[in-house]
Backbone as CSV, one residue per row, in Angstrom:
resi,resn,N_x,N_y,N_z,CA_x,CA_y,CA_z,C_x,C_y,C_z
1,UNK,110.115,-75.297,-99.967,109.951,-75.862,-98.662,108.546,-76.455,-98.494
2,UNK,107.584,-75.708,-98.661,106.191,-76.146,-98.536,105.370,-76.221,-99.727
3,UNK,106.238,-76.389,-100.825,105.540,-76.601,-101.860,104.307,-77.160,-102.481
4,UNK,103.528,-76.866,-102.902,102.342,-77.349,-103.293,101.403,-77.747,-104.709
5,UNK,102.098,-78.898,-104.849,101.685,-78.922,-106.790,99.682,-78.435,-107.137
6,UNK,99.907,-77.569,-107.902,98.259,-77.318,-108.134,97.831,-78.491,-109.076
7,UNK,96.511,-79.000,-108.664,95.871,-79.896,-109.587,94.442,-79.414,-109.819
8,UNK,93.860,-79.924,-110.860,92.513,-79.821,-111.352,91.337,-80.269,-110.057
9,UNK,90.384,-79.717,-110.116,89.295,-79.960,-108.986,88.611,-81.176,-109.329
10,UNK,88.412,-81.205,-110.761,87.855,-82.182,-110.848,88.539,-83.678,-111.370
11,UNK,89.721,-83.867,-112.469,90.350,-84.609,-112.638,91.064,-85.095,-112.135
12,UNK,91.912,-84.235,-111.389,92.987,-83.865,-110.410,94.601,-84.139,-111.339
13,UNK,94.513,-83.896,-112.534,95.823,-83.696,-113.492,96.471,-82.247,-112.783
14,UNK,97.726,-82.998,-112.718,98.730,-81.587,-112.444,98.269,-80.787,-113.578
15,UNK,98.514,-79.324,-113.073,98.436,-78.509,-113.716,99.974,-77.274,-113.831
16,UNK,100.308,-77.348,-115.076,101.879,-76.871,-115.213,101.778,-75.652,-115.508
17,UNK,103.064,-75.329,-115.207,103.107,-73.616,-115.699,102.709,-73.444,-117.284
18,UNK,102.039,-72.164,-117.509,101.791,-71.544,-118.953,100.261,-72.268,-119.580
19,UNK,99.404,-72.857,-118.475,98.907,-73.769,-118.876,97.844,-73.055,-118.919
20,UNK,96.560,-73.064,-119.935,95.401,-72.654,-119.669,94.240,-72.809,-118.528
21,UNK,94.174,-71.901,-117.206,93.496,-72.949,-116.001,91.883,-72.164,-115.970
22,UNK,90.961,-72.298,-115.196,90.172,-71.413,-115.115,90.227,-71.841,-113.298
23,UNK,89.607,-70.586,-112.686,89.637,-70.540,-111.305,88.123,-69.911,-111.229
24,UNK,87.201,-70.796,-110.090,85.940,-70.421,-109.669,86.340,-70.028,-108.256
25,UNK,86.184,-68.544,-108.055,85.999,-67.912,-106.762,85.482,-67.163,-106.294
26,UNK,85.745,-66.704,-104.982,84.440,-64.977,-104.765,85.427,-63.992,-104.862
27,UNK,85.076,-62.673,-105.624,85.741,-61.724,-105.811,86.023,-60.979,-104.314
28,UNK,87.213,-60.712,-104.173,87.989,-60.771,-102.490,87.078,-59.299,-102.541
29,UNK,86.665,-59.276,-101.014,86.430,-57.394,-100.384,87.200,-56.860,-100.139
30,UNK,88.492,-57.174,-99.442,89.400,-56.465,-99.551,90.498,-56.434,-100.203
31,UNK,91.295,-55.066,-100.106,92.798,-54.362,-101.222,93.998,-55.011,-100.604
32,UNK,94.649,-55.038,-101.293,96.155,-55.513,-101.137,96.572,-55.875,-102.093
33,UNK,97.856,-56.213,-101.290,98.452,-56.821,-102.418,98.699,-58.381,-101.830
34,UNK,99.341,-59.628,-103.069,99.775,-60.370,-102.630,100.204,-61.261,-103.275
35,UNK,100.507,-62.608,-102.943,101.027,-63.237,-104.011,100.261,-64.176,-104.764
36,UNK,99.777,-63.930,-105.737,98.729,-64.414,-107.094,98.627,-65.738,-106.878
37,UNK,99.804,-66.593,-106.995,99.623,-68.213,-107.157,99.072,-69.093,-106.030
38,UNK,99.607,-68.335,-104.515,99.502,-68.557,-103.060,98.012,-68.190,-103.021
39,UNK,97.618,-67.147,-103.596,96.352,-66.784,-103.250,94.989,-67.982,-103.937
40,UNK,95.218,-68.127,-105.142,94.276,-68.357,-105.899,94.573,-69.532,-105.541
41,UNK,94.809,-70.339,-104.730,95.406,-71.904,-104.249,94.155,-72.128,-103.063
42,UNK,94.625,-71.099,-102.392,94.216,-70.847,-101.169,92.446,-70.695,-101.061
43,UNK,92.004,-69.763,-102.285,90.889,-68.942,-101.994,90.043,-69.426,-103.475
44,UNK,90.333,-70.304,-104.221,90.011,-70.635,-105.718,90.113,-72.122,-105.648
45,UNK,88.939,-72.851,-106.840,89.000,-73.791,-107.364,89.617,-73.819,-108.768
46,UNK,91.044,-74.317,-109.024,91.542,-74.507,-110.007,91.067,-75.480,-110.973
47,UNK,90.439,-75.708,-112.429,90.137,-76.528,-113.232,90.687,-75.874,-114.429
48,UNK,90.942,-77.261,-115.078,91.938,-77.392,-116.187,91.034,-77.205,-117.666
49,UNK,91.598,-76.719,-118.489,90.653,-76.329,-119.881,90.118,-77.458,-119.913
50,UNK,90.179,-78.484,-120.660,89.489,-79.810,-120.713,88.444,-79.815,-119.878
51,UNK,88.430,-79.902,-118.298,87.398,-80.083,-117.640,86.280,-79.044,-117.661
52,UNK,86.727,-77.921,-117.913,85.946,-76.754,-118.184,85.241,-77.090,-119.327
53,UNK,85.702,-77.305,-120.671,85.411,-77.161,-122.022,84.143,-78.502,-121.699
54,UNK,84.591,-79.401,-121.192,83.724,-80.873,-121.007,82.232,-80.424,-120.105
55,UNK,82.602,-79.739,-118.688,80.972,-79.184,-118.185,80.673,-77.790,-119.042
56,UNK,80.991,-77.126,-119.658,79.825,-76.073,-120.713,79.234,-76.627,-121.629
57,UNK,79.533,-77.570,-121.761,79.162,-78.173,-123.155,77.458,-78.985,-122.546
């Protein structure tokens, strides 16, 4: 219904299931539980190996 394709922060390439991603965020203060993909959407910058591998370098 409200679907939301994740893309790279910086390229902005979809990013597919099984895919290697890295996520820059603040480690949450509080417990729960919840749902992983919804969350890290929400509360995370998703970047794709490539873009990662390209700024460490």
């Amino acid at each position: 219904m409200f679907k939301v394709t994740p893309v790279c922060t910086y390229c902005d390439k979809e990013i597919k299931g099984n895919e290697v991603v890295f996520v820059k965020m603040r480690y949450p203060e509080r417990k729960g539980m919840t749902e992983i993909k919804a969350y890290l959407q929400n509360e995370g910058k998703l970047i794709c190996e490539e873009c990662f591998n390209k700024k460490s370098k």
